[in-house]
Structure formats: structure tokens, C-alpha cells
N, CA, C and O atoms as CSV, one atom per row, in Angstrom:
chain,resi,resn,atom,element,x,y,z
A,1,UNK,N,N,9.795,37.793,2.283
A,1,UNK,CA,C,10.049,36.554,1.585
A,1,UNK,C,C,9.162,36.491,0.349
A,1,UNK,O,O,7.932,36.536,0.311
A,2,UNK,N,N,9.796,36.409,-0.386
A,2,UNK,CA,C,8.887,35.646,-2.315
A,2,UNK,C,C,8.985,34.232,-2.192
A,2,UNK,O,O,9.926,33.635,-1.669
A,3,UNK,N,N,7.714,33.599,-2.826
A,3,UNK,CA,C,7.792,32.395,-2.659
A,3,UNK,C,C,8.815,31.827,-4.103
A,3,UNK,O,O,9.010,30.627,-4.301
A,4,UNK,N,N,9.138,32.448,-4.615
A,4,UNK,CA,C,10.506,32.391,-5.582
A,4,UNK,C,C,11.161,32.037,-4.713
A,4,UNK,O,O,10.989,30.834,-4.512
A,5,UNK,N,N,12.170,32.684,-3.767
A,5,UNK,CA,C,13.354,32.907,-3.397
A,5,UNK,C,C,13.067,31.146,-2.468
A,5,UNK,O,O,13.913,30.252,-2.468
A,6,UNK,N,N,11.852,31.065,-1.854
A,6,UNK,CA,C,11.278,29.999,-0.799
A,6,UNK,C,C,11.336,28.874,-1.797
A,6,UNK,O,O,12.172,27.999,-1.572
A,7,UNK,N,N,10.746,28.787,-2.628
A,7,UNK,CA,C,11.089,27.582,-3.308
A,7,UNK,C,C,12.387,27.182,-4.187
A,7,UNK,O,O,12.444,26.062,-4.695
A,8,UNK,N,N,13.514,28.202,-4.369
A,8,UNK,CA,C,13.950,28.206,-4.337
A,8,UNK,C,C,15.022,27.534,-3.978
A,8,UNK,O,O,15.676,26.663,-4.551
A,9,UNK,N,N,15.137,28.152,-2.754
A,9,UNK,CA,C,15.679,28.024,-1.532
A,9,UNK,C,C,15.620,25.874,-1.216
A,9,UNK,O,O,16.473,25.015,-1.439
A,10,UNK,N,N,14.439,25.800,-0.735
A,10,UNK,CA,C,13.483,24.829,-0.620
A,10,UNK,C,C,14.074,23.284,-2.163
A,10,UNK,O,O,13.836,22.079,-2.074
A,11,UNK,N,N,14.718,23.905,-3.170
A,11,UNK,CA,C,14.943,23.385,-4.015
A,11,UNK,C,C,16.046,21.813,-3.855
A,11,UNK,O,O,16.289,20.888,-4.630
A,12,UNK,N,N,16.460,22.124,-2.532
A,12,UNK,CA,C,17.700,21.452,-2.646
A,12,UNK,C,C,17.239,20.442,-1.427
A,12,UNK,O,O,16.610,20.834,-0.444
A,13,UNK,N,N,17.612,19.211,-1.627
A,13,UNK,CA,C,17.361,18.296,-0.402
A,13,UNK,C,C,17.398,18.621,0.803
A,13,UNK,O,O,16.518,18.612,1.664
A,14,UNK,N,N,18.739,18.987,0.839
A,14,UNK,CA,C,19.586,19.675,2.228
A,14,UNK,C,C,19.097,20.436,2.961
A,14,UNK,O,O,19.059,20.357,4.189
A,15,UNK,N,N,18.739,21.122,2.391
A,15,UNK,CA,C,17.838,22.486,2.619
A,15,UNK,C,C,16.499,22.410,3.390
A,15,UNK,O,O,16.054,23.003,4.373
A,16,UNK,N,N,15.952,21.290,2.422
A,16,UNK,CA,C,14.727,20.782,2.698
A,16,UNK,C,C,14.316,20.031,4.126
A,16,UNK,O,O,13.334,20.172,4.855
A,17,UNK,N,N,15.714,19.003,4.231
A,17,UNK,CA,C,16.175,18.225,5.408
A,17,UNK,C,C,16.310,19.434,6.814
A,17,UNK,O,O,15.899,19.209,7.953
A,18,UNK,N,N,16.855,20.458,6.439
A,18,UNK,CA,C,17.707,21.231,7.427
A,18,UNK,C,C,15.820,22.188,8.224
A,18,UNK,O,O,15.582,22.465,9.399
A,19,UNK,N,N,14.949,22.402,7.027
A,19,UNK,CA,C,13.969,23.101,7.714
A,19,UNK,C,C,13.201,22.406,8.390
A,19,UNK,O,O,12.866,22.928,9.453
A,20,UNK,N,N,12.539,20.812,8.044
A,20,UNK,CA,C,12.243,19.992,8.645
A,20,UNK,C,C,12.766,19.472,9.708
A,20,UNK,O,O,12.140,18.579,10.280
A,21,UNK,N,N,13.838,19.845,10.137
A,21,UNK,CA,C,14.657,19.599,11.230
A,21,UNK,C,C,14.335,20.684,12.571
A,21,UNK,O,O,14.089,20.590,13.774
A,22,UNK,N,N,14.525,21.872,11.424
A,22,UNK,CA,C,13.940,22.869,12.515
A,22,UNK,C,C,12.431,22.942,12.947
A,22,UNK,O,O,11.967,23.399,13.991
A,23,UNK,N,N,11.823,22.408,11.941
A,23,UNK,CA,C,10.118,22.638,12.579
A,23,UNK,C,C,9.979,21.840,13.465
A,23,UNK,O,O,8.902,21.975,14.045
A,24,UNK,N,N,10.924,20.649,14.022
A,24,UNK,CA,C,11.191,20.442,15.478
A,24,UNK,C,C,11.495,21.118,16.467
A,24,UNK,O,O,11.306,20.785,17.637
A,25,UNK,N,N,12.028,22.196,16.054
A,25,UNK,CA,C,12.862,23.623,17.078
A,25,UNK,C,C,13.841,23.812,17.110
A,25,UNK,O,O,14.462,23.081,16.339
A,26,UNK,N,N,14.649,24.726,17.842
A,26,UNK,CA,C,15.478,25.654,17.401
A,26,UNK,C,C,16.830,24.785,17.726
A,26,UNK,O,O,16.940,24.008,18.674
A,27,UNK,N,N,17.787,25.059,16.797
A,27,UNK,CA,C,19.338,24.150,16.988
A,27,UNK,C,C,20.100,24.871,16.893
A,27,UNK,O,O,19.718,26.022,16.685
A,28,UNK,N,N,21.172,24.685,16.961
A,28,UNK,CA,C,22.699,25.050,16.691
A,28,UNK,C,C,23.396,24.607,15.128
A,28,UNK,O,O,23.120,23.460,14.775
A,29,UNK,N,N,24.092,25.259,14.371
A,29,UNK,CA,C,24.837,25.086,13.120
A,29,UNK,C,C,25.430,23.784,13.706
A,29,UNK,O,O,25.248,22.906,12.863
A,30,UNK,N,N,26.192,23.183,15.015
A,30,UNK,CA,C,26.479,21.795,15.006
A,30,UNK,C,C,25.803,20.685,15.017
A,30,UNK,O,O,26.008,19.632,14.413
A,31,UNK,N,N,24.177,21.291,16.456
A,31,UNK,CA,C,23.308,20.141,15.890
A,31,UNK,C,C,22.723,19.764,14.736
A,31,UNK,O,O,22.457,18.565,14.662
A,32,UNK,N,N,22.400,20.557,13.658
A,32,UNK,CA,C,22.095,20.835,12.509
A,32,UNK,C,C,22.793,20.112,11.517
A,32,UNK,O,O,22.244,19.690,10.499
A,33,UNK,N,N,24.186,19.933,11.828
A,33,UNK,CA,C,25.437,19.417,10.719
A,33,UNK,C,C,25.151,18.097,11.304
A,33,UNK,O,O,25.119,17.140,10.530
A,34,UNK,N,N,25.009,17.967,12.150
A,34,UNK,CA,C,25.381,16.606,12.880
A,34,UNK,C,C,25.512,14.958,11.839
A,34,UNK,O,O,26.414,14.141,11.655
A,35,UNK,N,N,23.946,15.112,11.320
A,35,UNK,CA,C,23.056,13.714,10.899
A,35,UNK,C,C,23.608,14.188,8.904
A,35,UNK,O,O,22.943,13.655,8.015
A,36,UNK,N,N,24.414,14.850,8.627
A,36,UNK,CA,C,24.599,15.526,7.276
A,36,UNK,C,C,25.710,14.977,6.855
A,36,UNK,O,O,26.503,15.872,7.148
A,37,UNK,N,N,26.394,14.069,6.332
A,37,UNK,CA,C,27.407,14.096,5.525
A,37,UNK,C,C,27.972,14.885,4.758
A,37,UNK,O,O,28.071,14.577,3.570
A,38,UNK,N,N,28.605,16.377,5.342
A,38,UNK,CA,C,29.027,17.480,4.784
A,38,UNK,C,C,29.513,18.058,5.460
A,38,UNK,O,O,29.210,17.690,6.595
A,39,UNK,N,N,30.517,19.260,5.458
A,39,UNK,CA,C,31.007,20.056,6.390
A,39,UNK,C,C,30.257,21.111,6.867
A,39,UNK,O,O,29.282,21.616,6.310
A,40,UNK,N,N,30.816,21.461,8.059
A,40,UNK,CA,C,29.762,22.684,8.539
A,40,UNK,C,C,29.887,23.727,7.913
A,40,UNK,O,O,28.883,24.435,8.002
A,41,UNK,N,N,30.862,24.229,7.180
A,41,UNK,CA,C,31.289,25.015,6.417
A,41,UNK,C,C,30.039,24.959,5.465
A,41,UNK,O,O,29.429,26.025,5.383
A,42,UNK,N,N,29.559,23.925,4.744
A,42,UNK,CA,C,28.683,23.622,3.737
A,42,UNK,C,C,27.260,24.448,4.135
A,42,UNK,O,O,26.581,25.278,3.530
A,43,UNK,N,N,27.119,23.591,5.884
A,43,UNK,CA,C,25.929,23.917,6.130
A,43,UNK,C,C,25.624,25.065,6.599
A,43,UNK,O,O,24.477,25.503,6.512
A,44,UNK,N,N,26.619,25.731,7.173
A,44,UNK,CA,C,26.463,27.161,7.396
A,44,UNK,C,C,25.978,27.888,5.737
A,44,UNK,O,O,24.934,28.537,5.681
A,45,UNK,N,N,26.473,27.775,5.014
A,45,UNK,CA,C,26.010,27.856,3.397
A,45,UNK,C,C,24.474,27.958,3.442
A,45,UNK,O,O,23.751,28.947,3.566
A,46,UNK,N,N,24.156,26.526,3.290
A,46,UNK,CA,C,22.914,26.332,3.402
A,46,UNK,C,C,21.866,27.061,4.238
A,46,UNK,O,O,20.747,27.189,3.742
A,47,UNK,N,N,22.145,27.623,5.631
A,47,UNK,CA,C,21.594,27.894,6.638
A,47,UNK,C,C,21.459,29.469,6.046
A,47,UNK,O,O,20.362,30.019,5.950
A,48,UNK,N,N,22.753,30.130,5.655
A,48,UNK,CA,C,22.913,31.354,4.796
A,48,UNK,C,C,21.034,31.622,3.724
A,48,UNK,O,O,20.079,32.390,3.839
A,49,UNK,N,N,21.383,30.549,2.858
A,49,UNK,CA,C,20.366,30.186,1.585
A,49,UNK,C,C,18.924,30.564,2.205
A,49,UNK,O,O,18.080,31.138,1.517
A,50,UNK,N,N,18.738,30.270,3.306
A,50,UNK,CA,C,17.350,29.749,4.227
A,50,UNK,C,C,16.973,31.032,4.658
A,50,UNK,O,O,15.854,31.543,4.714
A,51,UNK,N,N,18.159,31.503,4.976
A,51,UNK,CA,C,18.091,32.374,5.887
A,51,UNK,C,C,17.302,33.992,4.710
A,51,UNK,O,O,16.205,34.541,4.616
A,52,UNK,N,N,18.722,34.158,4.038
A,52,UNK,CA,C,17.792,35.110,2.633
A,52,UNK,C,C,16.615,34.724,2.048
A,52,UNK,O,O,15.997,35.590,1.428
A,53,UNK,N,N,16.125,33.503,2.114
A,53,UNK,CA,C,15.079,33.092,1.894
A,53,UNK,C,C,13.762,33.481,2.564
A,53,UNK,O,O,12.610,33.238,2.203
A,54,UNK,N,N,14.206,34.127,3.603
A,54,UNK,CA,C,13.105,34.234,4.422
A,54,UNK,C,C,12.639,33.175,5.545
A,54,UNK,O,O,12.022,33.479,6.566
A,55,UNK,N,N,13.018,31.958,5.198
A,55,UNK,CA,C,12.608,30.896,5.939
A,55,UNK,C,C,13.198,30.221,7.646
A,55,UNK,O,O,12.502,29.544,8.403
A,56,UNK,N,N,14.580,30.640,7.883
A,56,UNK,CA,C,14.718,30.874,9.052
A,56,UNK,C,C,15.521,32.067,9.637
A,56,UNK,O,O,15.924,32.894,8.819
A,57,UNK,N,N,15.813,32.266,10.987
A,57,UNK,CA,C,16.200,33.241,11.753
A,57,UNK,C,C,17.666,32.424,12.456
A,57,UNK,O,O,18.014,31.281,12.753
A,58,UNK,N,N,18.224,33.834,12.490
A,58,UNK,CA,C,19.484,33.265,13.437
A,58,UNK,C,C,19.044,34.307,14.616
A,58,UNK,O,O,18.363,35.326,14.507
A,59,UNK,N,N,19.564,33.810,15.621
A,59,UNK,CA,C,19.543,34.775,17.077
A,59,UNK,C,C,20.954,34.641,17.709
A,59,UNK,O,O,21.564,33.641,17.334
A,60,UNK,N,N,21.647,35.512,18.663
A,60,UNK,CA,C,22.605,35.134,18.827
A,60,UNK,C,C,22.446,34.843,20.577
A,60,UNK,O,O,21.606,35.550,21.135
A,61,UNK,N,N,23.134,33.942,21.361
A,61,UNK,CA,C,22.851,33.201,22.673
A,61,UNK,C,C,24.583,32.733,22.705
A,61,UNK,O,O,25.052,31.638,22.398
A,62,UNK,N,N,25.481,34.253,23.296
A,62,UNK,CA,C,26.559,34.334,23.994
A,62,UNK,C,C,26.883,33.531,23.076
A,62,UNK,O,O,26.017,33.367,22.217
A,63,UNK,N,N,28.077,32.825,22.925
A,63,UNK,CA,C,28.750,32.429,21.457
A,63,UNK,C,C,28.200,31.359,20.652
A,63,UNK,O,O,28.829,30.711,19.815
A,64,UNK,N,N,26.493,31.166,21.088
A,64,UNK,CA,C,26.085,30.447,19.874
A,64,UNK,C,C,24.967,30.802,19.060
A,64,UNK,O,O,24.384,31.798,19.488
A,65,UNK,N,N,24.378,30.199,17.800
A,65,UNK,CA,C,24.152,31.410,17.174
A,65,UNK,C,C,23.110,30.004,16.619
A,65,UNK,O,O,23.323,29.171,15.738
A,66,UNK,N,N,22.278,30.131,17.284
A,66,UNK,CA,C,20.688,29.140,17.242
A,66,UNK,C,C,19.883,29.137,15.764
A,66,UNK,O,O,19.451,30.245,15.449
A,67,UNK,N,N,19.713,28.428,15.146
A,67,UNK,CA,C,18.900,28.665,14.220
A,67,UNK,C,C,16.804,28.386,14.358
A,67,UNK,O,O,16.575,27.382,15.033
A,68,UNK,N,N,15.713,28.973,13.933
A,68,UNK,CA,C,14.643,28.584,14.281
A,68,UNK,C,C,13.994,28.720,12.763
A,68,UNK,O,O,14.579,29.285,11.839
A,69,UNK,N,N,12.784,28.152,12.667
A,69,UNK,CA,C,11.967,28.556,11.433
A,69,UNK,C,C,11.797,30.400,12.123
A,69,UNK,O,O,11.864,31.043,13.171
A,70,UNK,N,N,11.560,30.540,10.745
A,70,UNK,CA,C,10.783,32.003,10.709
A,70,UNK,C,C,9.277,32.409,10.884
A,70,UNK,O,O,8.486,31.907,10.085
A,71,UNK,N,N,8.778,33.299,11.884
A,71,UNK,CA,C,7.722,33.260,12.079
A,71,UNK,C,C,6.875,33.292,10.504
A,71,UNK,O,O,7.235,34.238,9.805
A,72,UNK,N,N,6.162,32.683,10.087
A,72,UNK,CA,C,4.868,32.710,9.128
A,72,UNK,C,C,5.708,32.716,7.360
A,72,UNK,O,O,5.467,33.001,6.187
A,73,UNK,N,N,7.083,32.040,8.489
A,73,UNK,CA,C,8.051,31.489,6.746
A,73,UNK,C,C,7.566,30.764,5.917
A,73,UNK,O,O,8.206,30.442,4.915
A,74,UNK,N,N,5.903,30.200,6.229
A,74,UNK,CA,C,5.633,29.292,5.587
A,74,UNK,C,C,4.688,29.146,5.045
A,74,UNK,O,O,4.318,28.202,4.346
A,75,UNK,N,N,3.646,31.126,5.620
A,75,UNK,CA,C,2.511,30.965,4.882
A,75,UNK,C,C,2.464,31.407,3.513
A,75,UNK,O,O,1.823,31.125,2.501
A,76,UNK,N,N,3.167,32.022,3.774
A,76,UNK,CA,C,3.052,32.820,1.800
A,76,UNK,C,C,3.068,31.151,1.171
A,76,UNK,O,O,1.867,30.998,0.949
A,77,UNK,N,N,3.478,30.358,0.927
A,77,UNK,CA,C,3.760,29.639,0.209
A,77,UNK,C,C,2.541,28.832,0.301
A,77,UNK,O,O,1.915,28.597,-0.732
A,78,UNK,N,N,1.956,28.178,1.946
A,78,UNK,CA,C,0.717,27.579,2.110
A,78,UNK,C,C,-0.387,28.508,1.193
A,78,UNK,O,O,-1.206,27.929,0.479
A,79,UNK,N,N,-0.334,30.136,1.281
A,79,UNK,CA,C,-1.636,30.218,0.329
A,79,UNK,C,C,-1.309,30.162,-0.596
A,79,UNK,O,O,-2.315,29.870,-1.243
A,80,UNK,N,N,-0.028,30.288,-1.638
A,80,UNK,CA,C,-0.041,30.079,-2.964
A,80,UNK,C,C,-0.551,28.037,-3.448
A,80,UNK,O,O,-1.237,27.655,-4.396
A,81,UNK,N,N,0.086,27.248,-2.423
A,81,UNK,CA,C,-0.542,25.948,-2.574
A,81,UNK,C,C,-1.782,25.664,-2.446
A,81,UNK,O,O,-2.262,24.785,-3.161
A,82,UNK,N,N,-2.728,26.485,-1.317
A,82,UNK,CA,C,-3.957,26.523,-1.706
A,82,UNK,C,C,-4.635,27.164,-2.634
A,82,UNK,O,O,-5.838,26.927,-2.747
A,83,UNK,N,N,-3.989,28.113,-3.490
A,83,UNK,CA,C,-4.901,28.734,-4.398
A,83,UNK,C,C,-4.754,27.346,-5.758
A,83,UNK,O,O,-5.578,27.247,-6.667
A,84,UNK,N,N,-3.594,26.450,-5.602
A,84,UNK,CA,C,-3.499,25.471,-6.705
A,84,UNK,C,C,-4.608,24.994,-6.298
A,84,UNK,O,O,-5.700,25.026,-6.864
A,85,UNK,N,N,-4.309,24.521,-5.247
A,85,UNK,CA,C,-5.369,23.075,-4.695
A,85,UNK,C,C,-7.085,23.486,-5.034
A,85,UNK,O,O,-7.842,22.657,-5.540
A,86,UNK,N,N,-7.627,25.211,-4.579
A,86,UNK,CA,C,-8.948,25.049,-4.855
A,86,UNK,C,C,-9.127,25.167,-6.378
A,86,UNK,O,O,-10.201,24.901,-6.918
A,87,UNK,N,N,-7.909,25.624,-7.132
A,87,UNK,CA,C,-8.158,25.111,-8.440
A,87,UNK,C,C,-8.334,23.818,-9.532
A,87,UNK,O,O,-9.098,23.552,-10.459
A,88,UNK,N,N,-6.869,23.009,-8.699
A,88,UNK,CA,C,-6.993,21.221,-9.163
A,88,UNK,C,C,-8.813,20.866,-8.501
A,88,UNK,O,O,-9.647,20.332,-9.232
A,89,UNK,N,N,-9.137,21.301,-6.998
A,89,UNK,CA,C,-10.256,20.777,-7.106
A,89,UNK,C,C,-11.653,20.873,-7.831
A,89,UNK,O,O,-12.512,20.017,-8.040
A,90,UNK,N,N,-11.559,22.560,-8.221
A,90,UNK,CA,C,-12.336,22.855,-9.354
A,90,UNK,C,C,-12.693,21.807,-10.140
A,90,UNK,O,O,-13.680,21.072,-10.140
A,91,UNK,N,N,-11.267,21.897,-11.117
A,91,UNK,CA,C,-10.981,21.090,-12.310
A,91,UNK,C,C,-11.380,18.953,-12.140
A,91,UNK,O,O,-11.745,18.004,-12.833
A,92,UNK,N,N,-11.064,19.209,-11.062
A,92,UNK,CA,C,-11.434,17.628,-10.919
A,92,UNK,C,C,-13.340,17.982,-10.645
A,92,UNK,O,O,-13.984,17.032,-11.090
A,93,UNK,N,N,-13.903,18.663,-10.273
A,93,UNK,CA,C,-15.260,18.586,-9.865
A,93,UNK,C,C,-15.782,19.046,-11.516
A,93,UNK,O,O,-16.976,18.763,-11.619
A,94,UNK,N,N,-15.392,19.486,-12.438
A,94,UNK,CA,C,-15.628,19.497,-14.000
A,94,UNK,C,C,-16.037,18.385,-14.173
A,94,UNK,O,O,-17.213,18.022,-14.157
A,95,UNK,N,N,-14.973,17.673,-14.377
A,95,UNK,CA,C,-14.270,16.447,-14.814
A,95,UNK,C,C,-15.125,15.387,-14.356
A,95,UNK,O,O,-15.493,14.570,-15.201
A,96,UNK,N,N,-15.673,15.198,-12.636
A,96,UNK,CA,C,-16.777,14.602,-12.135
A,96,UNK,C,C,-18.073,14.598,-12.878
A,96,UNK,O,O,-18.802,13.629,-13.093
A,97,UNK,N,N,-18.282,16.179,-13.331
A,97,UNK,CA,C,-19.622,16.351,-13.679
A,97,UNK,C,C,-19.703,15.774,-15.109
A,97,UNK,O,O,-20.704,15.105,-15.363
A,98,UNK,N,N,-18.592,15.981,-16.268
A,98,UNK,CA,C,-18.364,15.691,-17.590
A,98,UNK,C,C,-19.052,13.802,-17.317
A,98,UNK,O,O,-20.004,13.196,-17.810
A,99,UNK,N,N,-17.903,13.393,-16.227
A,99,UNK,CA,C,-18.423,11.411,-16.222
A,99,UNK,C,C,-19.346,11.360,-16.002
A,99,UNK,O,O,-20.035,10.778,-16.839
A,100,UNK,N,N,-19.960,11.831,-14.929
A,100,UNK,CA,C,-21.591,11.818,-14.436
A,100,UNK,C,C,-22.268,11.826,-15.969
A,100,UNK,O,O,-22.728,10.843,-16.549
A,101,UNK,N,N,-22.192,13.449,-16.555
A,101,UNK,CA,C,-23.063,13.024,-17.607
A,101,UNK,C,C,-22.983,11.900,-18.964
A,101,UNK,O,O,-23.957,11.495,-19.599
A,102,UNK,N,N,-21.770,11.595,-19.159
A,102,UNK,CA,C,-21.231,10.352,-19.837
A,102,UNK,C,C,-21.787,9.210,-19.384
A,102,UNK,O,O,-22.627,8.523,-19.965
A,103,UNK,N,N,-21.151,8.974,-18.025
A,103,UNK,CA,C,-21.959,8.122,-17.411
A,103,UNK,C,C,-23.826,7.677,-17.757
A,103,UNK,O,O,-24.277,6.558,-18.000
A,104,UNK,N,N,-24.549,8.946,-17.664
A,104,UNK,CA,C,-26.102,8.947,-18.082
A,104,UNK,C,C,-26.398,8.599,-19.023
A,104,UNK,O,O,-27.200,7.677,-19.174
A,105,UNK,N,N,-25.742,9.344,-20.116
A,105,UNK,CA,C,-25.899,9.240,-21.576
A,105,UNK,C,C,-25.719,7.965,-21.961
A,105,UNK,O,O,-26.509,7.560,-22.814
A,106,UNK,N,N,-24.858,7.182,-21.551
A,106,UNK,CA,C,-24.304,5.708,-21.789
A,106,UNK,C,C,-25.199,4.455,-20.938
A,106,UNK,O,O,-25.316,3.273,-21.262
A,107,UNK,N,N,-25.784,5.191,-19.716
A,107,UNK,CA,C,-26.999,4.268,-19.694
A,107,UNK,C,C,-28.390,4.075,-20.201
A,107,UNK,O,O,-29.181,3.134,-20.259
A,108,UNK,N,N,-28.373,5.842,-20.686
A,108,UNK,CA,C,-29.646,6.160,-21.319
A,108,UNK,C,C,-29.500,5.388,-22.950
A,108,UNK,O,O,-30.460,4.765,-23.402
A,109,UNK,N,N,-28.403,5.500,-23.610
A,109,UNK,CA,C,-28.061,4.240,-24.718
A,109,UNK,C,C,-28.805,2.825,-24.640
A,109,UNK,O,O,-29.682,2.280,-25.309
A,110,UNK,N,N,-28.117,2.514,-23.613
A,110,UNK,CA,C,-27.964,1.039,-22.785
A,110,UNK,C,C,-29.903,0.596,-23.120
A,110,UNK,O,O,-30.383,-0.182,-23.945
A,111,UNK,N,N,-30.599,1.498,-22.062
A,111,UNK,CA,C,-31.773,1.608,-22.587
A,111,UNK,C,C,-32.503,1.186,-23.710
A,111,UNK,O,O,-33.276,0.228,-23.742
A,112,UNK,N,N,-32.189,2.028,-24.728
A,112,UNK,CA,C,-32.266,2.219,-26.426
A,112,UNK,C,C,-32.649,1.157,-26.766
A,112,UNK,O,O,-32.828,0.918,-27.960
């Protein structure tokens, strides 16, 4: 999986709805359609999308054909969000230090 293809993928509500559904556990293309205003036809589509995506698995269970998340479909993407995050926090702990010294300077004025 590329976290391209995952966010991607991930791009579309439906999609979005359909994996969150599964990180409850494993369903069927009907339970899956169920709560969707769309055909299963659609969501089999969708499930397709997920599926090249890397993000879930089909298994097959005698004529039904289960969908689950994918084992660790979700870390590539968790460390690319943490490499943002220890960067936004960087940048905000700058930004802390910049007011802090603003902050000083403007009481050391105050002083004056």
C-alpha cells in the first residue's frame, strides 16, 4: 500500500464511511450496503477501490465473501501523520518561544 493510493482511496465519503464501518469488524458486501443509499453494485465498486488500496481484505466463507480492514492498512499512513504532527509541533514550540521573547521584551519596555 502507498499512502497515495490510501488517501486516495480514503478521498471519498463512502469510502471513508465503509472503513469505519469495518474497524468495527468484518461484514458482508450486504451488511456493508445496508445503511448506504446506493446500489450494491456501487458498493462492491467501492469495496474494489479499498481493496487496491491496500486498506481492506476480502476472504471467501462458502458463498460469502466477508470484507475486514487490512492488517497494518493503517500504519503507513499513521507514521506519515506523525511525521506532520512532530513537525506542526516543532513549529508551534518556535512560535511559543518567538511570544515568550516578545512577550519579555514588551515588559522589559513596560519597565522603561
Amino acid at each position: 500500500m502507498t499512502p497515495d493510493l490510501a488517501f486516495a482511496a480514503l478521498a471519498d465519503p463512502t469510502r471513508r464511511a465503509i472503513v469505519a464501518h469495518l474497524a468495527n469488524g468484518e461484514a458482508t458486501v450486504g451488511e456493508i450496503a445496508r445503511p448506504f443509499a446506493v446500489s450494491q453494485p456501487a458498493i462492491s465498486h467501492h469495496l474494489k477501490v479499498l481493496e487496491e488500496a491496500g486498506l481492506i481484505t476480502r476472504r471467501v466463507d462458502g458463498t460469502r465473501r466477508p470484507c475486514r480492514l487490512a492488517d497494518g492498512a493503517l500504519e503507513e499512513i499513521e507514521g506519515w501523520l506523525a511525521l506532520l504532527r512532530r513537525g506542526l509541533e516543532a513549529n508551534y514550540d518556535r512560535l511559543d518561544a518567538v511570544l515568550g521573547e516578545m512577550a519579555m521584551e514588551e515588559a522589559s519596555r513596560e519597565k522603561d
